[in-house]
N, C-alpha and C positions, 0 to 999 in steps of 0.2 A: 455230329452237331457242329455249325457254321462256329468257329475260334471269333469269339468275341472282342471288340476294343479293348487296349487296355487302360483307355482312358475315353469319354465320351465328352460332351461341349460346353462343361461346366469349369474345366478347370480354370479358367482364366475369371471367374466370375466373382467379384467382392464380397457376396454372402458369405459365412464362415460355415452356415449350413449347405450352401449349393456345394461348397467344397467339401465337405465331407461325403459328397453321393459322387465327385468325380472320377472314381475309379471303380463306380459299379458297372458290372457288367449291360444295363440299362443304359442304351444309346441314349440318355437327359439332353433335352437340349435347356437353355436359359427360356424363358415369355418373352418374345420377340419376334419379328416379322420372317425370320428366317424357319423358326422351327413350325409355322401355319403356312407359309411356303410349299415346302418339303409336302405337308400332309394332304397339301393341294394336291402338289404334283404327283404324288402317290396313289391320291384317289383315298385316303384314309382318315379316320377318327384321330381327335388328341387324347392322348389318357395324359390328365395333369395333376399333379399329386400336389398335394401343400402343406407344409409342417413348418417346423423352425427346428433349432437346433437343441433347447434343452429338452424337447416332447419326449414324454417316455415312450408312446406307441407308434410314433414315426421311429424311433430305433428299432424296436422289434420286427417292424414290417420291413425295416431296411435288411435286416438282420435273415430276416423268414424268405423274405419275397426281391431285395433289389440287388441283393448279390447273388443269390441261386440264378446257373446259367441258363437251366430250365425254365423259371419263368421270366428270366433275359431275354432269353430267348422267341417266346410268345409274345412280349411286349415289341419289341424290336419287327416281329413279322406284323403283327397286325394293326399296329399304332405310332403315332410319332408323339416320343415321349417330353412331359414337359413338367419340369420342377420350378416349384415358386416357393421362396421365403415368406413366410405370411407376415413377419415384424419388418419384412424392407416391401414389401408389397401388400401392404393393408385392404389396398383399393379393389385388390383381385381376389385378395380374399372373403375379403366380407361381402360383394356378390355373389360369389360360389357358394358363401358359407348360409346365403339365404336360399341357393338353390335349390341345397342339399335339405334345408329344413321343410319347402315347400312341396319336396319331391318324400321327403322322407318320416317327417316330423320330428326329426330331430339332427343333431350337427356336433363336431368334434374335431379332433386331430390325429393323424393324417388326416387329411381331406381328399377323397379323390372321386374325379371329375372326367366322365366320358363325354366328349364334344366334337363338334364340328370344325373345321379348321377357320370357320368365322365366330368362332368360340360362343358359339350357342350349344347348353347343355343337353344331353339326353338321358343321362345317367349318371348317379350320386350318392356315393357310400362314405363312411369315415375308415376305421382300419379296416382292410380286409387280409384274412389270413392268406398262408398260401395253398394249402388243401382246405375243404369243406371241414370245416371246425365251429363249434361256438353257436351253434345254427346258423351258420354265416356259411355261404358259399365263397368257397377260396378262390384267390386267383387263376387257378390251372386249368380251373372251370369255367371260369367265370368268363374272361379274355376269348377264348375261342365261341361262345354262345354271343355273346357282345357285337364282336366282331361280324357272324353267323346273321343276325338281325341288321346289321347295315348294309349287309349285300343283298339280303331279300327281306328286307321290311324297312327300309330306308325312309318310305316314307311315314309311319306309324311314330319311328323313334323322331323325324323332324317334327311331326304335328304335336308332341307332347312337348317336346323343346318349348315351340312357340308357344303352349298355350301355359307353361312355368313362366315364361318372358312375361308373358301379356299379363298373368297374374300380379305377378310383380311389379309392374310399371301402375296397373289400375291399383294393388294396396298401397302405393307410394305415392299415387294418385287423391284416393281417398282421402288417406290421410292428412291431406294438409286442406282441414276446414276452417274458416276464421271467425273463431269462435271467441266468447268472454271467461274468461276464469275469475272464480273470486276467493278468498282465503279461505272460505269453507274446506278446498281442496288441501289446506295445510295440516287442517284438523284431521279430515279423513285417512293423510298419509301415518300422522299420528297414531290413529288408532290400526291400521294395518300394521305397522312397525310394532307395536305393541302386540297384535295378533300374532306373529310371525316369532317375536322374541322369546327364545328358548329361555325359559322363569329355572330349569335344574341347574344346566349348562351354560349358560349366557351366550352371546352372538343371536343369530337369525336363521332360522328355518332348523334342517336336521342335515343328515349325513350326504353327501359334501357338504361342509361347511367354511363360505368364504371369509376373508378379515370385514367387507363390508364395512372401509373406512367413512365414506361417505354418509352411510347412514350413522355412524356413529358425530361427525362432526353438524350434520341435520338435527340429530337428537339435543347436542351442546348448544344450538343456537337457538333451539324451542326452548332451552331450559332457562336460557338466559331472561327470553321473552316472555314466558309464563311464568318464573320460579315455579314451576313444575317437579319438584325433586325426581320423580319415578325417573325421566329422562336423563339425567345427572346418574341414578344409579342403575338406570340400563348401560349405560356408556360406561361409568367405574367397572361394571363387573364385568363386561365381555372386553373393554381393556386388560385387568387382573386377567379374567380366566385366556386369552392368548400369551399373556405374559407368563404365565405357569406351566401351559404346555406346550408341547412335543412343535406344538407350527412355529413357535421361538427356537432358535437353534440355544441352548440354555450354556453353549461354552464358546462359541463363538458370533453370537449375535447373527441378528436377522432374523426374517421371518422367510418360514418356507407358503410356498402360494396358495393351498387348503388344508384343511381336516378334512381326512376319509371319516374320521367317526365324530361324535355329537361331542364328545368331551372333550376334544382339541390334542387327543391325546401321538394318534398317529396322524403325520402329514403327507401330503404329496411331495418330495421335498425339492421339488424345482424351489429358486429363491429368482424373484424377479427383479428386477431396478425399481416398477413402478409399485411396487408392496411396497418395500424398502420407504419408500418417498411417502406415500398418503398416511400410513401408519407413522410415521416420523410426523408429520403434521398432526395426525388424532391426537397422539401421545402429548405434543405440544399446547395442545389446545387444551386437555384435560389436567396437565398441570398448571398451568397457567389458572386455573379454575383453582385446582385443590393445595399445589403444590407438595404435592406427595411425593416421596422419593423415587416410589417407584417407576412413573412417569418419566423423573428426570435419566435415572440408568437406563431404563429400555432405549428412551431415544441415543444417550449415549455409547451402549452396544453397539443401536443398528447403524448408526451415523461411525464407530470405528468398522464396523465389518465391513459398509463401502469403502471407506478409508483403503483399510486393507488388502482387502480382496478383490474389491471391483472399482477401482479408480485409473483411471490412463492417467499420462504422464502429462497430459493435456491438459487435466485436472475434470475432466467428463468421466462416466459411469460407462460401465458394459453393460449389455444388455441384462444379461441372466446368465445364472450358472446352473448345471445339469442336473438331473434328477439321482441320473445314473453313476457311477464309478465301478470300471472293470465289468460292466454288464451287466449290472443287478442296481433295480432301483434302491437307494438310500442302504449303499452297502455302504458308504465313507461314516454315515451317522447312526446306524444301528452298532450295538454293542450287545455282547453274550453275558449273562453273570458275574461267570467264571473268568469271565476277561477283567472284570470290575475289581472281580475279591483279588487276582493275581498283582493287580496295578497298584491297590489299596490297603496298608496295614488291615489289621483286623478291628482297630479301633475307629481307624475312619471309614471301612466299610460300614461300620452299625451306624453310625454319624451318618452316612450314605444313606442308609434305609429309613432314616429317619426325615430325608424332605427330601428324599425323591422316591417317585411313583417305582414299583418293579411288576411290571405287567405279567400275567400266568403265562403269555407265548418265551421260547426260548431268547425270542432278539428280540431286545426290547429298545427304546424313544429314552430319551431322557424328558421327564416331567414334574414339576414341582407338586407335591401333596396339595400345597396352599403356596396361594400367590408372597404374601407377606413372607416367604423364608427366603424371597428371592435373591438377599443380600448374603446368604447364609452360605458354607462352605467354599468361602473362596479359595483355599487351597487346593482343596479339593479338586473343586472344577480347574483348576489351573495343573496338575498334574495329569485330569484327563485330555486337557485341551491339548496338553504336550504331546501324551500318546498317540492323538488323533492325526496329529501334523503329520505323523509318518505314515500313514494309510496315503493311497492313490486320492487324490482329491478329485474330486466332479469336475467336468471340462465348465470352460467359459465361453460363451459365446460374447466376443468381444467387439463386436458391433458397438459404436457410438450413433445411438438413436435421437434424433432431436425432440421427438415428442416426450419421450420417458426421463430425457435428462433435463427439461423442464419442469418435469411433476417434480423430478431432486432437487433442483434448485428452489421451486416452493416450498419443497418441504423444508429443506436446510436453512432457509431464508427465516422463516416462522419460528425454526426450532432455537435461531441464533438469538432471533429478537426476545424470543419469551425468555430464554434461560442465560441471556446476559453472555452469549458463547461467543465470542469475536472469530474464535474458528468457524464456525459453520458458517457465519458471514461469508468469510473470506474464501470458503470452500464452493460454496454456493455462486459467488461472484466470478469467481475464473473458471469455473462450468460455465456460466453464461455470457462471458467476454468468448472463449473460445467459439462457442455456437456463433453468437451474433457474429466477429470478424472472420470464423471460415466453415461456415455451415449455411451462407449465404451464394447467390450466385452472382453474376455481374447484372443483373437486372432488380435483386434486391432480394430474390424469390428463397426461401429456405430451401437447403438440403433436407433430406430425410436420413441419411445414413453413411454412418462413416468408417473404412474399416481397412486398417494398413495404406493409410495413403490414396486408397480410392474413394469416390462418391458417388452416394447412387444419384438417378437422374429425375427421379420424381418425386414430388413432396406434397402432404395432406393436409384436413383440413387441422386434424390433432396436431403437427408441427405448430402451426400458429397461434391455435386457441393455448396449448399447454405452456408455451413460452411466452405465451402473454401472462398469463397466470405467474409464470415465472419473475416476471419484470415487476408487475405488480407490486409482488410478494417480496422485493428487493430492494422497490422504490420505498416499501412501507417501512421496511429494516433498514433502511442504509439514509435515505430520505437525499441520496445520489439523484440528482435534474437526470443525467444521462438516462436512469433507467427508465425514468417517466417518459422519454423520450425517444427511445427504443420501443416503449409499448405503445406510444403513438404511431411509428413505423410498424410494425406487426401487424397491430390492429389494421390500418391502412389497407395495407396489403393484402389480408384476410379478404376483408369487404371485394376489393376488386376483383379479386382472382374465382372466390367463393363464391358469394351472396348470388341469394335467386332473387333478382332482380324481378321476378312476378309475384311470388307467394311468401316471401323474404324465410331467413334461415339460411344455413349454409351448407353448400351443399360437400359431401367428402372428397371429388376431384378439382381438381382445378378448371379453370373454364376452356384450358387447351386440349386437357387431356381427354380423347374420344375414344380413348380404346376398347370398352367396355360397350354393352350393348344396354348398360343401364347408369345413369348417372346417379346416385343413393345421395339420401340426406338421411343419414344417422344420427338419431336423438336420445334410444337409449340407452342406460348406464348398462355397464355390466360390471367386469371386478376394479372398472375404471370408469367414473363420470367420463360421459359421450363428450366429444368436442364440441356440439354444439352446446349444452349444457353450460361446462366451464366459459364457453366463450358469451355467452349472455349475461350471467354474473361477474366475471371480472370489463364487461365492457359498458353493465351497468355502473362498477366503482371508478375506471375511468372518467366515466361521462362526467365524474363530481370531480372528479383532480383537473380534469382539464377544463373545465364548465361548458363541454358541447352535449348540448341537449339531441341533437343528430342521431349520436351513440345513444342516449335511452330512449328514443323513437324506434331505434332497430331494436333495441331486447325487446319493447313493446308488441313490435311487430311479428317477432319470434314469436314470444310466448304465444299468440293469437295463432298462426301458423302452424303449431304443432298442439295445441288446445286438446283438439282431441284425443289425440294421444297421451297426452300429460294425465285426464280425466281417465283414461280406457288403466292405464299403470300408473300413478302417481309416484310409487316408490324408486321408478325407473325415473324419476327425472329429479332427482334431487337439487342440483342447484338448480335449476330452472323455477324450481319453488321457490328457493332463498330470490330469485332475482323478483318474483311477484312479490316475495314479501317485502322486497326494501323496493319497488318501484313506487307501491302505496305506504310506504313510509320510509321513505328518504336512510340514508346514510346522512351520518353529519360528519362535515371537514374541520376537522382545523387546522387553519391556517399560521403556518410558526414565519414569524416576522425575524432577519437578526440571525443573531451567527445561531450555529449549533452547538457552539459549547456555553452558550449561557445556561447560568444554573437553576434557572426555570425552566428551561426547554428540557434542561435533564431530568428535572422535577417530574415532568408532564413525562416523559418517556416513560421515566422508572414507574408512575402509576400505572400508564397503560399495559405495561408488561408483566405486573401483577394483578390485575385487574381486568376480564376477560371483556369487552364488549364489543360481537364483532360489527356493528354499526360505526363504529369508528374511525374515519380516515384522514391520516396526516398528508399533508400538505407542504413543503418549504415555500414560502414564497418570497419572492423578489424584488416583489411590486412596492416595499415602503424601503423607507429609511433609514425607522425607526423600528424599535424592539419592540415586544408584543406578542399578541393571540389576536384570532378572532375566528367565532363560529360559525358553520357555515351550515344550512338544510337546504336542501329542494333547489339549490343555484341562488341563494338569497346567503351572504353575508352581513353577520353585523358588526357591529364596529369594533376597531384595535383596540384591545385592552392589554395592560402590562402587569393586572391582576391572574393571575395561574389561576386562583380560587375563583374566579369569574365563570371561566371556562366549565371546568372539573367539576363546577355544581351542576352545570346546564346537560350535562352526556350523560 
């Protein structure tokens, strides 16, 4: 057998995942014009694989299939290889990742992708093993029959290409009709969210089971609207029940990214930045409602475990941390009994069994009985949390993402303002000075990813919508001009680079970037509101800070644009709902006149920040001379008052 590299074309690459496949025996090249070159020149298919770095089945198939010289080997003869990041190249994956679903009906990670070297697809699996396993035909097989069909059925596999392309261009087609929505549709999501909500376990649907912050912060804003209790204690319990179990790390904060089972007991234990972020926001929103303690610890866990774990020096977040340590998923966080009673008196083991779960399998999660003991054994957990430290800890993927570290600064921003936190302010803010002064380029355009002093070269439409959401959420807490001011730039930007200037919405590439054979407009949620989504609600709250009616013509214009699609999944568009519901009934501003330390303006803070309403948006303004309030609906102010109680009656 031909002595394989002992490096391939990735090393030089800033991904922290491309670099972990640099020295497989897999000739990788990086997505670039060199390695569809090559496949020209060859006369050959690209097999493009796509993962990220904390995926548990992208290790395993690394594991099975990209270091075996064997199927190095195969790859290398019949294909020119090509690895993509799916968190530094979003744009390439969420095409493929519809290609695989149109070709397959369904979609995951690894992703991989047999194509053309004008990167039209013709085949599309998620893992595949390396022998025939699983009912899955393995690589060994698979590769050479693949291969087999492009020397003598070449044209069968183009004409199916085309006619997945053409599908996909007419359903993205389709789908933008311009149509009326009217609140009925809020009602409807209602009762589907309700249909879906697990009444034993709390959260939504069954096994996988995601955090589903959004629908939780949907739920809080109907409850406010309706004094609807049920929504209030849909939200308290599938709060509690994550906060009790196993998807909470219960000694080191955070949240891990699902539940495998309905009871939140075992989790997948990848931990992401943007859980970390939206669940820091739910938590804040829900106490700010109940003020409950529990609330307040959980956010202060997961807001220290970034702190700790995952914070650059920068003062930005890493992406995510692994599933894995030493080869075995959730070996840093699983514990044996026997390891328990060795570590624990025999009086605080029974103490032990007494609020925490011990599951019949031998390795067991750590899970509380019941949510309320969650303040209970702090010794405890502090002597396991010691022993923990000295285990192999799960690798980091330490990418600074500008989409994900804007969901943190939202959230951090929310969590500082409700619970009186001058840190998370301040944590939140040099995250977002860093971004804005070098995560931009000389044209103004955001970076998308930052990782040992490199930057990548392409940026999304989530980069903008999420660190607008960020500014927002900054301007509101800090009530800093600058940040208003920065969301005005983003926004800006968005628009020109994004916007379909036909059918309005925005589309996921920029308008330079043509590399792809389809240009997508992504509207919905998944374990993260869509960037169009967020960017239509927070550019409807704009549009009242800054009074350009411009900016609520465009949400209008959205919402109409993707109408159909809103009606076909309403629960998939969750803000996009909140922006229908405050376009037909306004947000109100008010406007604080006068310094920010008068003790009305304080007055008026400390209400708001015990007192949940989220139709309310503050304003500093510049414009008098004099001290004062004044309220604002629909781009209509009334006039300055130096009464507090003026105001605070009328919201």
């Amino acid at each position: 057998m031909t002595k394989l590299a002992a490096f391939n074309h990735l090393k030089n690459e800033t991904s922290p995942y491309l670099k972990q496949h640099a020295d497989n025996p897999v000739d990788w090249y990086p997505w670039g014009e060199e390695a569809f070159n090559e496949a020209e020149r060859r006369g050959v298919p690209i097999f493009l694989s796509i993962g990220y770095s904390t995926c548990h089945w992208c290790h395993v198939m690394e594991r099975e299939s990209f270091t075996d010289q064997e199927t190095a080997a195969l790859i290398n003869k019949y294909f020119v290889a090509v690895k993509v990041d799916r968190e530094e190249r979003p744009d390439i994956d969420q095409v493929y990742m519809d290609v695989c679903k149109a070709m397959t009906g369904s979609g995951g990670w690894p992703l991989s992708i047999f194509m053309t070297a004008d990167k039209k697809p013709f085949f599309a699996a998620t893992y595949i093993p390396r022998e025939d396993k699983y009912g899955r035909k393995g690589l060994l097989s698979l590769l050479p029959q693949i291969y087999d069909l492009w020397m003598n059925d070449r044209g069968e596999l183009l004409n199916s290409s085309q006619n997945v392309i053409n599908h996909l261009k007419k359903e993205q087609n389709n789908s933008q009709q311009n149509l009326e929505l009217d609140q009925e549709i809020i009602t409807e999501t209602l009762n589907i969210l309700s249909k879906i909500y697990d009444e034993e376990y709390a959260g939504f649907g069954s096994e996988p089971k995601f955090p589903m912050p959004h629908y939780l912060i949907f739920l809080l804003d109907q409850w406010q609207e309706n004094s609807e209790n049920k929504y209030l204690e849909m939200t308290e319990t599938s709060l509690d029940s994550m906060r009790a179990g196993g998807i909470f790390d219960q000694l080191g904060g955070g949240f891990h990214r699902y539940s495998t089972d309905r009871e939140w007991d075992i989790p997948h234990f990848e931990k992401m930045l943007y859980d970390q972020a939206l669940l820091i926001y739910s938590y804040a929103e829900a106490y700010q409602i109940t003020n409950k303690n529990i609330y307040l610890e959980t956010i202060n866990k997961t807001a220290a475990y970034l702190k700790r774990e995952m914070r650059d020096e920068n003062g930005c977040f890493y992406s995510a941390e692994d599933a894995d340590s030493e080869g075995i998923e959730g070996e840093f966080y699983f514990w044996e009994k026997e390891e328990i009673e060795n570590i624990l008196s025999e009086t605080e083991y029974q103490e032990f069994l007494e609020v925490f779960k011990v599951q019949n399998q031998k390795r067991i999660t750590l899970s509380l009985k019941q949510a309320q003991d969650f303040a209970k054994l702090p010794e405890i957990k502090a002597k396991l949390f010691e022993k923990r430290k000295k285990r192999i800890r799960p690798a980091k993927d330490k990418k600074i993402l500008t989409d994900w570290n804007g969901l943190a600064v939202a959230g951090l921003a929310k969590a500082g303002f409700v619970t009186n936190n001058p840190e998370y302010i301040s944590m939140a803010e040099k995250n977002a000075d860093f971004i804005f002064e070098n995560m931009r380029d000389q044209s103004g355009n955001l970076i998308h990813s930052y990782y040992q002093d490199s930057f990548s070269k392409v940026d999304n439409l989530n980069d903008y919508a999420y660190l607008l959401w960020a500014f927002v959420e900054l301007y509101q807490a800090t009530l800093k001009n600058k940040y208003l001011i920065r969301a005005e730039k983003i926004v800006n930007k968005m628009i020109d680079r994004f916007w379909d200037q036909k059918s309005g919405g925005f589309y996921f590439t920029a308008v330079e970037n043509d590399e792809l054979f389809l240009r997508q407009k992504k509207n919905e949620d998944s374990a993260i509101p869509s960037a169009n989504s967020i960017a239509s609600y927070n550019m409807l709250k704009l549009s009242h800070l800054l009074d350009n009616y411009d900016l609520r013509e465009k949400v209008d214009q959205m919402l109409s644009s993707f109408a159909s699609e809103i009606m076909r999944s309403p629960v998939s568009h969750i803000y996009m709902l909140l922006s229908l519901k405050y376009l037909e009934n306004p947000f109100k501003k008010i406007n604080i006149y006068g310094s920010l330390d008068d003790p009305q303006v304080k007055e008026l803070l400390a209400y708001l920040r015990h007192n949940y309403n989220p139709k309310i948006l503050l304003n500093s303004s510049l414009a008098s001379d004099k001290s004062g309030f004044s309220l604002c609906s629909n781009f209509v102010c009334g006039e300055i008052t130096d009464d507090l109680n003026d105001i605070i009656s009328d919201i």
